[in-house]
C-alpha positions as CSV (number, residue, x, y, z in Angstrom):
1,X,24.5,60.4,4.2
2,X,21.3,61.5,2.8
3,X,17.5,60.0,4.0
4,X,16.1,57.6,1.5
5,X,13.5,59.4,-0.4
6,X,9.6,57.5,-0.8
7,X,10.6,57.1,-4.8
8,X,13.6,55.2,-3.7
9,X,12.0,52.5,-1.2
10,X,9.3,52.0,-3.6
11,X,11.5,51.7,-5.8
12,X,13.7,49.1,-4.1
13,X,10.6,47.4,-3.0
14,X,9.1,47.0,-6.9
15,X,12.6,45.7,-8.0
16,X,12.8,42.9,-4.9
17,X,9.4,42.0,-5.7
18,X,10.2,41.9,-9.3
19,X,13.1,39.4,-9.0
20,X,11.0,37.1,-6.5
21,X,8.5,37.0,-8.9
22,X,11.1,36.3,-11.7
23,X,12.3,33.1,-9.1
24,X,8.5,32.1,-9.3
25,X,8.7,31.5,-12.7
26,X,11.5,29.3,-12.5
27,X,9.7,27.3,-9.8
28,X,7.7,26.6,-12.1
29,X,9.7,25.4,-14.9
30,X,10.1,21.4,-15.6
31,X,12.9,19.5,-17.4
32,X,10.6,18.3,-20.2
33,X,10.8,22.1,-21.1
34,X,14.2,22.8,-21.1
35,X,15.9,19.2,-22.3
36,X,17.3,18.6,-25.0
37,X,15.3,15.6,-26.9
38,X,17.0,14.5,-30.2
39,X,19.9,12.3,-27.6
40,X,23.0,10.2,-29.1
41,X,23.4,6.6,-27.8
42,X,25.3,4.0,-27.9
43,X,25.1,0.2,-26.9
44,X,26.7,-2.1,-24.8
45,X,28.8,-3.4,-27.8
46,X,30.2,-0.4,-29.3
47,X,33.8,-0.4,-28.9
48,X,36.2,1.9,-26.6
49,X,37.4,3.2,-30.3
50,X,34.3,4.1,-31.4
51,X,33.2,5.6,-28.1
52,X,36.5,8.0,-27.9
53,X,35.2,8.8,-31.3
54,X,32.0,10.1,-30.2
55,X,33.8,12.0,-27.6
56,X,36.2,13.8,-30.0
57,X,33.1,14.2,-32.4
58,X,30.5,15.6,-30.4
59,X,32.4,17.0,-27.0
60,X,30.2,15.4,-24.6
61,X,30.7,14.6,-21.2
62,X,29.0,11.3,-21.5
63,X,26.5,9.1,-23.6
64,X,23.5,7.1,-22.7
65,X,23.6,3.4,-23.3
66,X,20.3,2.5,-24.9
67,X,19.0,-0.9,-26.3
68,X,15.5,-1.9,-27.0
69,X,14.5,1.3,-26.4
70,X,15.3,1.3,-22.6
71,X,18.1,3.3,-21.0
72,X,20.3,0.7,-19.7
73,X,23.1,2.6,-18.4
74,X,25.8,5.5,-19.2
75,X,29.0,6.2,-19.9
76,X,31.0,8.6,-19.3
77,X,34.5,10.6,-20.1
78,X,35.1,9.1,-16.7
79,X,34.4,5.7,-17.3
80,X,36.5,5.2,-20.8
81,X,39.3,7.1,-18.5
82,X,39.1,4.4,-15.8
83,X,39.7,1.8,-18.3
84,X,43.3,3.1,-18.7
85,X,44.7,3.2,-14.8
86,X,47.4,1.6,-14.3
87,X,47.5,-1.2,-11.2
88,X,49.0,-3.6,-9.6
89,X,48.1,-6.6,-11.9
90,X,48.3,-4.8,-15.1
91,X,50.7,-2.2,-15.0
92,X,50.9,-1.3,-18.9
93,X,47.5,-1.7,-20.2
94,X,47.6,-3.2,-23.8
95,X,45.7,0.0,-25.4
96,X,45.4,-1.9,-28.5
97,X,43.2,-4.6,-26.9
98,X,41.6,-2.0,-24.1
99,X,40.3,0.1,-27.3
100,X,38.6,-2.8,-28.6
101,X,36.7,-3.4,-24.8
102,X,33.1,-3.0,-25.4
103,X,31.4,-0.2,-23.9
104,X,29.3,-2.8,-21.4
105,X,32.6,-3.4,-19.4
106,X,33.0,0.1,-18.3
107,X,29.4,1.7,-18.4
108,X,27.6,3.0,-15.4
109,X,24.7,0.8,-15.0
110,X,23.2,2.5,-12.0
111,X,21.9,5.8,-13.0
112,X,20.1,8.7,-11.7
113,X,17.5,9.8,-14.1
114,X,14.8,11.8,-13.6
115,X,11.2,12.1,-15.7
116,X,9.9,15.0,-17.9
117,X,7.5,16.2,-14.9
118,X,10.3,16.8,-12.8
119,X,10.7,20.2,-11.4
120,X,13.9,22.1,-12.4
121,X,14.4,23.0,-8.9
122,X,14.7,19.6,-8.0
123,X,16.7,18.9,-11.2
124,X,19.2,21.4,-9.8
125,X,19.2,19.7,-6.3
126,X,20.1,16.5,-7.8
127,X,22.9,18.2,-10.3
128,X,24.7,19.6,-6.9
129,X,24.4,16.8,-5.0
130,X,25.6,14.2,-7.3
131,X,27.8,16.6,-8.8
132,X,26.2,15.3,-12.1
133,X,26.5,17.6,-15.4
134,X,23.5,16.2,-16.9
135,X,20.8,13.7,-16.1
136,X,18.7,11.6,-18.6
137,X,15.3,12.2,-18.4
138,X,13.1,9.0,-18.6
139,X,9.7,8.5,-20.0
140,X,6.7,6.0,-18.6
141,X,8.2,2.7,-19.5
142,X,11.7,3.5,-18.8
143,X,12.2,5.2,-22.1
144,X,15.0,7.4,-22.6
145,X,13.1,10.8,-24.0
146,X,16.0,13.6,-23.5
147,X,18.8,14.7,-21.6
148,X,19.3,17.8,-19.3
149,X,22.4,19.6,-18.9
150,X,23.7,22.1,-16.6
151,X,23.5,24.3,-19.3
152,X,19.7,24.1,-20.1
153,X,19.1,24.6,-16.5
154,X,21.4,28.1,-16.1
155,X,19.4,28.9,-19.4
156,X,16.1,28.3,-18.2
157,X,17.2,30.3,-14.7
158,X,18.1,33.2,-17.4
159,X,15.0,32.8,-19.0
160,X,12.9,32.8,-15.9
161,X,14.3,36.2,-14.1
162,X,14.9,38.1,-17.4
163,X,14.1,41.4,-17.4
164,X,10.2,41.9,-18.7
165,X,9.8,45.6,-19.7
């Protein structure tokens, strides 16, 4: 094996420094930057049936429940699935009736939401912790203003070490 030559180290030592600065930038990146802002909602009455629609319409994982303006809850693929598990006191769920449920008996009311400001670092925390594949981001007065995904994230981590020659 041959010595590394000066060139080389430098070399090594200008691409390291070149990717930490490239992390630098994403430390500095916010979710208001990267979310996406026109959001669907629903609201607590819209039906199972209209909700699966969504779904099959627009392939998201989940939809923000939203009245008066206010985020209220969410609901998820998860959620309408959980409607549909058989147990001990129903063991054939009337799908008929269970499609006409509104979307208030199986929303998430208890959400994790984050605000415009907030770093994506700690956007990406809360994403692997919660194992959460997007998080609604909430203005001033509890406002929903946007929604970010696991993909705007891996985007922004793109943008933020891409190569600048």
């Amino acid at each position: 094996m041959g010595a590394t030559s000066p060139a080389e180290i430098a070399q090594s030592a200008s691409e390291t420094e070149h990717r930490a600065r490239s992390m630098y930038r994403f430390l500095e990146c916010t979710a208001g930057q990267y979310m996406t802002r026109s959001v669907i909602t629903v609201t607590r009455q819209i039906t199972l049936r209209d909700l699966k629609a969504l779904f099959d319409k627009h392939d998201f994982n989940s939809f923000p429940v939203v009245e008066g303006g206010k985020m209220v809850g969410i609901v998820t693929k998860f959620d309408f699935l959980r409607a549909f598990v058989f147990t001990t006191s129903q063991m054939v769920p009337h799908y008929e009736d269970l499609m006409r449920r509104p979307v208030q008996q199986i929303m998430t009311e208890r959400v994790s939401s984050i605000e415009s400001t907030t770093p994506l670092t700690r956007v990406l925390e809360l994403m692997v912790m919660l194992k959460a594949r997007s998080l609604p981001v909430i203005g001033s007065n509890g406002e929903l203003v946007g929604v970010i995904s696991r993909e705007d994230v891996m985007r922004a981590l793109a943008e933020a070490t891409q190569e600048t020659r």
